[in-house]
N, C-alpha and C positions, 0 to 999 in steps of 0.2 A: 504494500500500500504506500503512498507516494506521502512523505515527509507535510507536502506544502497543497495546498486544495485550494488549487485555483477559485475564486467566485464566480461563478457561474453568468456572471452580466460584463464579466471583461470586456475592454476594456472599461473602465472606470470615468474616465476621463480625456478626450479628445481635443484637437485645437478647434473642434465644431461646436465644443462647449465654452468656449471663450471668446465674450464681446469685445476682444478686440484682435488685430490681426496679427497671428504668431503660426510658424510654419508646424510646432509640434512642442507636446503636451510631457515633461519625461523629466525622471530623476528627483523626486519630490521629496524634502520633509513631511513630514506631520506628528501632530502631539494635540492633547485632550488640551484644551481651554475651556472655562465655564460649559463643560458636560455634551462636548461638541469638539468635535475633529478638522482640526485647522490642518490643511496643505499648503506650502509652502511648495510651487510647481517651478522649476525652470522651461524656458520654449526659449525656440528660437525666432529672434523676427524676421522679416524676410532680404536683410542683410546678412545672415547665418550669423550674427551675435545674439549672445542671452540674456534676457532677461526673466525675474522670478513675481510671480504668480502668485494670489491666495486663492483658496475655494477653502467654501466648511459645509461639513455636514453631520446630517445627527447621528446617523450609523454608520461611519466610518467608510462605507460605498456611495454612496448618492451625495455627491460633489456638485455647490453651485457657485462658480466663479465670480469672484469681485466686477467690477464693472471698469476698474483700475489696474494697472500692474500695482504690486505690493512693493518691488524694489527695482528700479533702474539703476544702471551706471551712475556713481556721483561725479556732481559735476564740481565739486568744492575741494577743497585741499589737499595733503596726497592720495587720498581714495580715487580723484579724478583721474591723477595720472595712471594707478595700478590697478583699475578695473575701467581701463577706456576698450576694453575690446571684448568685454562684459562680463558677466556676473553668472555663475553655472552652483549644481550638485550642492544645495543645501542640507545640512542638518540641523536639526534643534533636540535642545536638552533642557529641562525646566532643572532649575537648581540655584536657593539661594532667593527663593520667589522670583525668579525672571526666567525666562524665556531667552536663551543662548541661541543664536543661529551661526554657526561658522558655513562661508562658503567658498567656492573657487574664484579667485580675483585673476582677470586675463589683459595684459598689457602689451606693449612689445618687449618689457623685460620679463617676460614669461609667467609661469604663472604661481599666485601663491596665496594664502588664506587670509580672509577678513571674518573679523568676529563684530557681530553686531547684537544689541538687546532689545529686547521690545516684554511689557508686561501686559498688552491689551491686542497684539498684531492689529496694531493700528499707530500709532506711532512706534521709531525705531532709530536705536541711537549707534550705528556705526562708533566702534572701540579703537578698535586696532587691526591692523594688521599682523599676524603673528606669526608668520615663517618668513624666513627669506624665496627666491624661487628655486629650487622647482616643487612644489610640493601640492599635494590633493589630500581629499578621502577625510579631512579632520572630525574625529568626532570626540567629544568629552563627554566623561563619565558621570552620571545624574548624583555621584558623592563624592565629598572630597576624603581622602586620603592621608592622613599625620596633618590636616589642615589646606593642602595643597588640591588644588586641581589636579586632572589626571585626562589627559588625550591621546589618543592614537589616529597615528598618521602613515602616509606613503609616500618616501619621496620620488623623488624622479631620478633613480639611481643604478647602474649597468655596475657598481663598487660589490654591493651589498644587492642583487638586481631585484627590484618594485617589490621589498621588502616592506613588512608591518612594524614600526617604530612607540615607542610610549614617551611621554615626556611629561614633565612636572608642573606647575606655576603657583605663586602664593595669591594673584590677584587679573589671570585670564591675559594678561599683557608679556608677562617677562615667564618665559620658559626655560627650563632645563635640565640637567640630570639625565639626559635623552639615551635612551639603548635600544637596540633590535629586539624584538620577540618573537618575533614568526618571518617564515619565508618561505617562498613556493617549493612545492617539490618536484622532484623534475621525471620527466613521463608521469605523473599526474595532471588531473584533468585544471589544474591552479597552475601548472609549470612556469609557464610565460612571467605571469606578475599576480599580486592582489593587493586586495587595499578594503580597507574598516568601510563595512556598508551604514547599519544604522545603529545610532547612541549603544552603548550596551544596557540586556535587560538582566537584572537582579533575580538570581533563583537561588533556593538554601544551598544548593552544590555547586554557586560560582556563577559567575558573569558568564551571559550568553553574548557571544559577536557573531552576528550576523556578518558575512564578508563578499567581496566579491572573487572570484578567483579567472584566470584567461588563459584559453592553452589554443596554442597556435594551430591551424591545418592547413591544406592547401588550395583551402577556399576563402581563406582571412581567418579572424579568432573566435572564438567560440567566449561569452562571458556566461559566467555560472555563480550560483549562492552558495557557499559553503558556511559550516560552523563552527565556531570552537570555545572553547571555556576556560575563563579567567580564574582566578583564587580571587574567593572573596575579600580578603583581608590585604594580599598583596597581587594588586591586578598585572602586573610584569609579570606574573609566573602563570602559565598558560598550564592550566591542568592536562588539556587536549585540543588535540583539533579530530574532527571528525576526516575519515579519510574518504569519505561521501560526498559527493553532495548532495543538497536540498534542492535545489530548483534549475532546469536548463533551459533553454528556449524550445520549446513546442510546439506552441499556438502560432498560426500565420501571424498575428499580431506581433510574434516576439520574432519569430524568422524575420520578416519582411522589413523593412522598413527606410529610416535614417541611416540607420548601422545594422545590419542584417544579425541576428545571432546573438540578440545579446539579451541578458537579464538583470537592471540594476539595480540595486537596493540602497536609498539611504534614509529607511523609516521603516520602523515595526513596532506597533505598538500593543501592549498587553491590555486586554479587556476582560480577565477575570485571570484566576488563580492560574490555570491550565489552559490560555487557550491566547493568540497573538496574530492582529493584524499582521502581515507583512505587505509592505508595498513594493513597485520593482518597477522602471520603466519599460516597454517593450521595445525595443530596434532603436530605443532612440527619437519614438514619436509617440508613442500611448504612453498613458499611467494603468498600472495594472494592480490587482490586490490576491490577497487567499489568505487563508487561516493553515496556523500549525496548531498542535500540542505542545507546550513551553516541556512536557517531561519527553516527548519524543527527539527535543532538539538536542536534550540535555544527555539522556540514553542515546542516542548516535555517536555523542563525542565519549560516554565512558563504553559502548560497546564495541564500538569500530573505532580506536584510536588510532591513532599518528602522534610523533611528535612534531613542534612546532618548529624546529629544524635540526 
């Protein structure tokens, strides 16, 4: 029986669902605010840059888009100069009563993360910039740690290749402490690269990460969902990774598209004890959704282990 259960009304969300003009709908946050499921969408407009998107809805499927984008390109200080080529692959993390969103910041000095806050996703106060380039995939963890912040990231790196990174902060600005935790394994279906899909979720046997993983063919890459599991107390120490994965591309929606073959994840959210939204773009131009069991993700990484390199 298959890890991830697709919903049955995929895709979710289309750029025919959104009043204004964007070539595709893909790569979303989402997180509960007042008892409703806020998206957080990147599209592309029809100059192939990004911009990010809201919809909310009450059950977590049925998505009705803002009338406005939620975050363009700024045009003000140096956020202007380091996301003039736009704004991709959000995530959000409530922690601290706000609403974290770190995203992909795209320039001609390449590309690298901006963390921005918002407590009502209606106003939102860009923080900082926090990596240098080349880097993606930032998500932070919904607790702090000896006091500290706790993120995991991917750089853009052929050293260490599109390894999974942790790092530290005492106030979401100034980071460090940084070490590798995971990396592809190779003739595995991750070999190529991976990188942190959505926030991690909290379960009694460890942090679930949700990831992406890419193994190259002779038709382009294949993206794919894999799992694996943090120590609750010290999240740098990776209990497992599952040597499965959970979700491939399938459905014509997930074949077909912007980028043919791909599944991405940067949101899943838990809606009772045992049971998690997962969202996931399809090709690059849908939003797509399904439900797991939080203990089947959690039994994949202690039945079918791997180490994390």
């Amino acid at each position: 029986m298959a890890i991830v259960e697709r919903y049955k009304n995929n895709p979710i969300l289309t750029k025919h669902d959104v009043p204004y003009e964007v070539a595709t709908v893909h790569n979303a946050a989402v997180a509960k605010y007042n008892s409703k499921f806020v998206m957080i969408f990147r599209s592309h407009k029809l100059n192939g840059r990004s911009i990010l998107g809201k919809a909310v809805s009450d059950n977590g499927f049925d998505f009705k888009v803002d009338e406005k984008p939620f975050m363009t390109p700024s045009k003000e200080g140096i956020f202007k100069e380091y996301e003039e080529y736009g704004i991709e692959d959000p995530r959000i993390t409530f922690i601290d009563g706000e609403y974290i969103i770190t995203y992909s910041a795209y320039s001609r000095h390449g590309v690298r993360i901006g963390l921005a806050k918002t407590k009502d996703f209606i106003n939102v106060e860009r923080v900082s910039l926090i990596t240098e380039a080349d880097y993606r995939n930032v998500v932070i963890f919904p607790e702090k740690f000896n006091g500290l912040y706790v993120r995991l990231d991917r750089p853009h790196s052929e050293i260490s290749p599109w390894s999974v990174w942790i790092s530290y902060s005492p106030d979401l600005i100034f980071w460090g402490e940084s070490k590798v935790v995971m990396k592809p394994e190779m003739y595995h279906w991750d070999e190529m690269k991976i990188g942190p899909g959505a926030p991690p979720i909290k379960t009694k046997q460890g942090w679930i990460n949700i990831y992406h993983g890419v193994f190259p063919t002779m038709d382009g890459s294949v993206y794919r969902l894999g799992v694996a599991l943090h120590d609750l107390k010290d999240p740098s120490n990776i209990i497992s990774v599952a040597d499965e994965w959970i979700l491939q591309p399938e459905e014509l929606y997930e074949i077909t598209g912007y980028v043919h073959n791909v599944v991405f994840s940067c949101a899943a959210v838990p809606v009772d004890d045992d049971k998690v939204i997962i969202y996931w773009g399809g090709a690059d131009k849908v939003m797509c959704a399904g439900t797991a069991k939080i203990s089947d993700l959690v039994n994949l990484c202690l039945e079918k282990p791997r180490k994390p390199y």
